[in-house]
C-alpha positions in Angstrom: 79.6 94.8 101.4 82.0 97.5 102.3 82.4 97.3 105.8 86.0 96.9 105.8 85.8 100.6 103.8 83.4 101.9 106.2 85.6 101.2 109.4 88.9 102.3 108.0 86.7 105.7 107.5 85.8 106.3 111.0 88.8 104.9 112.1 90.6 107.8 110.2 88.5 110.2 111.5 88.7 109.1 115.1 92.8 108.7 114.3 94.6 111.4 116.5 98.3 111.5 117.9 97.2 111.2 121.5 94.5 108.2 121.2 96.2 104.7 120.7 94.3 102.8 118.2 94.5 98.9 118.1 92.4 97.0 115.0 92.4 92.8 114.9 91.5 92.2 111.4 91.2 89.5 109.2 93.3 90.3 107.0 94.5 94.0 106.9 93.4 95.6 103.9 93.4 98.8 104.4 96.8 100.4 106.4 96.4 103.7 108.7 99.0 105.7 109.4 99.5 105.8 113.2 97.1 103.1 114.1 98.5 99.4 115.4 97.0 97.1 113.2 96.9 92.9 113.9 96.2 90.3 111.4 94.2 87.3 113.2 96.0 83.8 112.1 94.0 81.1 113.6 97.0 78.3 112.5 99.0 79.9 115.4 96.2 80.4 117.9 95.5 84.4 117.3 91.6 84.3 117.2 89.7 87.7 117.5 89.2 86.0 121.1 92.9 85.8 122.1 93.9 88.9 120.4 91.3 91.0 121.8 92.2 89.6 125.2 96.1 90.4 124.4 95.3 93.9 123.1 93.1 95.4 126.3 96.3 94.2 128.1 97.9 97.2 126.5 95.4 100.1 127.1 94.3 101.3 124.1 91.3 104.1 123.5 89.8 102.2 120.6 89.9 99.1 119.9 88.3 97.6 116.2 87.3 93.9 116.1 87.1 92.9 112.4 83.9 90.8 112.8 82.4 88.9 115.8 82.0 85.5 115.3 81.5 83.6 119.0 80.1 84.4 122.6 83.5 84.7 123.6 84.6 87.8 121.4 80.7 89.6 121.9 81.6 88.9 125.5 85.2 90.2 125.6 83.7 93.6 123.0 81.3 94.2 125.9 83.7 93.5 128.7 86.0 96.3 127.0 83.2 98.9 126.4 81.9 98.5 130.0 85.7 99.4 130.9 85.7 102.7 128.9 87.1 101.6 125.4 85.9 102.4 122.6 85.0 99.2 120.3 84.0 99.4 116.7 83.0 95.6 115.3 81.1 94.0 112.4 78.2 91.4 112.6 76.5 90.0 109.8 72.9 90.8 110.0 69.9 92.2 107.5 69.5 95.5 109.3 71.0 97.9 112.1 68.0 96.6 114.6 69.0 93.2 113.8 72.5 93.5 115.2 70.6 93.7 118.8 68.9 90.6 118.9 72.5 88.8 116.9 74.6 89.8 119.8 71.7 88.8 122.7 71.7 85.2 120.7 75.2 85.3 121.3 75.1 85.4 124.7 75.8 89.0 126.0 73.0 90.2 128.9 70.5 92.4 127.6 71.2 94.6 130.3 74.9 94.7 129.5 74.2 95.2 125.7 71.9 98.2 126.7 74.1 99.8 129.0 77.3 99.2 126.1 76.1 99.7 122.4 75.9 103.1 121.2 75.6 103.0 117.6 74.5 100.3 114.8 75.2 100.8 111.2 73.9 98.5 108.6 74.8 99.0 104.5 74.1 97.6 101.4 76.0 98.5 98.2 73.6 99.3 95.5 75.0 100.0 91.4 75.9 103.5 90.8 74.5 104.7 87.2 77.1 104.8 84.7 77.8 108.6 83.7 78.7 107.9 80.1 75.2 106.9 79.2 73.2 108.8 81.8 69.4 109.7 80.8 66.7 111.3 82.9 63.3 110.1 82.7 59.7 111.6 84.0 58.8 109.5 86.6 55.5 107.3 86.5 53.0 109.0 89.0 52.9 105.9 90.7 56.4 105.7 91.6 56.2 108.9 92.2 53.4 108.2 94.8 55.6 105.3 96.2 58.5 107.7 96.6 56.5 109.8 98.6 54.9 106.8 100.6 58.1 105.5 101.4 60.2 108.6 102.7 56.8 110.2 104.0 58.1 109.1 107.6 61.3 111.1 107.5 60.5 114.6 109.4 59.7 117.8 107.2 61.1 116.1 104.1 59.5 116.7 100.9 60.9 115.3 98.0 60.1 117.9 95.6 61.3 120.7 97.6 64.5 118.7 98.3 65.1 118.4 94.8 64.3 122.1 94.1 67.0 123.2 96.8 69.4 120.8 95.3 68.8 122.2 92.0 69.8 125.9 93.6 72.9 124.3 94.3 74.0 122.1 91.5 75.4 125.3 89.1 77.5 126.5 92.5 81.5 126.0 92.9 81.7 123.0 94.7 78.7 121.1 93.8 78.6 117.2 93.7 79.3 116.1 90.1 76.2 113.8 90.1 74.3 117.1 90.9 75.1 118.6 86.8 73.1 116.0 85.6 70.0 116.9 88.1 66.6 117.7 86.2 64.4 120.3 88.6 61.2 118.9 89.4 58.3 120.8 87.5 54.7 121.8 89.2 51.8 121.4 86.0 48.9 123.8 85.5 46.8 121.6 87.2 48.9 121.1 90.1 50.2 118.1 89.5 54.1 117.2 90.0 56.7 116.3 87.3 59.4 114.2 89.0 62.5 112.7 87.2 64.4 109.4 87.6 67.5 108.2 85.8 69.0 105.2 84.2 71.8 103.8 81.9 71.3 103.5 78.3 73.8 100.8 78.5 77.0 101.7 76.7 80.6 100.3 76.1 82.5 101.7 79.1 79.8 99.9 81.6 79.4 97.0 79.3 75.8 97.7 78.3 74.4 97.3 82.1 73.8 100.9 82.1 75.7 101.3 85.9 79.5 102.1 86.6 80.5 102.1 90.4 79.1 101.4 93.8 77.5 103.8 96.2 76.9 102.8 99.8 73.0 103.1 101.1 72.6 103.4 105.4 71.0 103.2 108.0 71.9 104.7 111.4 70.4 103.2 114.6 70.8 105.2 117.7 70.9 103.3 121.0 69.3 105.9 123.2 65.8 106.7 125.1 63.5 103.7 124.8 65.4 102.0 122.1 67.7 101.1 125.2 64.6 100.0 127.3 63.8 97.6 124.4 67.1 96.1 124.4 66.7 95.3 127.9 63.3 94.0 127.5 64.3 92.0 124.7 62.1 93.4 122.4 61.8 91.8 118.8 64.0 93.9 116.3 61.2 94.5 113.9 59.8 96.8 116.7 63.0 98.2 117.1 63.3 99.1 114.2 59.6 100.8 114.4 60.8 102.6 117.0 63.6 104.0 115.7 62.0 104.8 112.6 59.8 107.4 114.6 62.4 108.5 116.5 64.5 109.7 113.0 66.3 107.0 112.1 66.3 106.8 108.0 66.3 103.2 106.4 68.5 101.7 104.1 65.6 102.0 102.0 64.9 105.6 102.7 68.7 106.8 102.1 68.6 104.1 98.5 65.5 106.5 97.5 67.0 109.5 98.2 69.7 108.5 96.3 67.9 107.6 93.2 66.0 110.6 92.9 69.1 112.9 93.1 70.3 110.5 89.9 73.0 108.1 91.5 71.4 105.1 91.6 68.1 103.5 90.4 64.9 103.0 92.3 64.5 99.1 90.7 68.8 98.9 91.9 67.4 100.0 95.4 64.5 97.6 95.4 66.9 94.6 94.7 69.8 95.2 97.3 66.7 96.1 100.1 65.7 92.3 99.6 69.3 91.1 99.9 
């Protein structure tokens, strides 16, 4: 689902000649320049455990754990944040929030997870719409009404006026490619809003599935305020997830919306993966 992709991002943005960098993955797929990189091998003993061990032997600033499997590498990940590392790791869970009560199950101390994690991303990888055979559509009013349900808890956003300040942008130098394609929203005489969606006709280069691609959807979970008092309190994720929700955090959901109305994926593409 991309997480290899989305690591070996912030790794690269994070990689600087002065911070040593030290990733146990299984296997390497992507090489960075400058960062030590370790392929696990189990048949020889090297298990994220061991290595991880082995590798805060030699001091490094970050370390990247390709996924946590046991209680023995969640302990040694929290063991090496509570020392001052950095530690960037993968779980398999259905949502950021979900990561919290994954790790607890594993073992690690509430009070030690809240005082450790910082950040929790979760992704899906939705269809992108194939270009070749691209159409725009006017949007039922219900799903425009859904739309609007759906991102109505993200602060001062508006769909319309986002899409009206994209469509100042989408002639400019620069411009996202996707953006060309972008039909401006249109207010009726009566008042009423026309909003556009988009699709693939289906066509030869995307083998009649009308998409081409993948694009990533997010969501970003901040550990900070009373999401941290949660964690101590072992509070169930889905009120986590509530809580970060009003405190700004967008959903995968949200972001897969967003997404389809600016025309690079589809709203039934983001309804699917959300269920995944």
């Amino acid at each position: 689902s991309g997480k290899t992709r989305t690591l070996a991002g912030a790794l690269d943005k994070l990689n600087q000649s002065t911070v040593n960098i030290i990733t146990l993955e299984n296997p390497v797929e992507i090489r960075i320049p400058g960062v030590t990189q370790v392929q696990i091998n189990p048949d020889v003993g090297l298990t994220f455990a061991n290595g991880l061990r082995s590798v805060l032997r030699q001091d490094p600033d970050i370390v990247m754990v390709g996924e946590i499997r046991d209680h023995e590498t969640a302990g040694l990940a929290v063991e090496a944040s509570l020392t001052g590392h950095l530690v960037l790791a993968t779980l398999h869970t259905n949502s950021a929030a979900a990561s919290i009560p994954r790790l607890l199950d594993m073992g690690i101390e509430s009070y030690l997870l809240a005082s450790t994690l910082r950040l929790a991303v979760a992704q899906r990888l939705p269809r992108r719409i194939c270009r070749h055979c691209f159409e725009a559509y006017p949007a039922p009013q219900e799903v425009v009404q859904n739309i609007r349900t759906t991102l109505s808890s993200i602060k001062n956003f508006d769909p319309i006026s986002y899409l009206q300040s994209l469509c100042q942008q989408k002639d400019k130098d620069g411009a996202p490619e996707h953006l060309k394609d972008l039909q401006c929203p249109v207010v009726k005489p009566d008042g009423s809003q026309e909003m556009y969606l988009y699709r693939g006709k289906g066509c030869s280069r995307c083998g009649g599935s009308g998409y081409e691609g993948r694009i990533g959807i997010f969501e970003v979970l901040e550990a900070k305020g009373e999401i941290l008092s949660m964690i101590s309190e072992r509070t169930p994720d889905s009120e986590i997830n509530k809580a970060a929700i009003a405190e700004g955090m967008v959903s995968m959901t949200q972001d897969g919306y967003i997404k389809a109305i600016e025309g690079i994926t589809t709203i039934e593409e983001i309804l699917r993966v959300s269920k995944e």
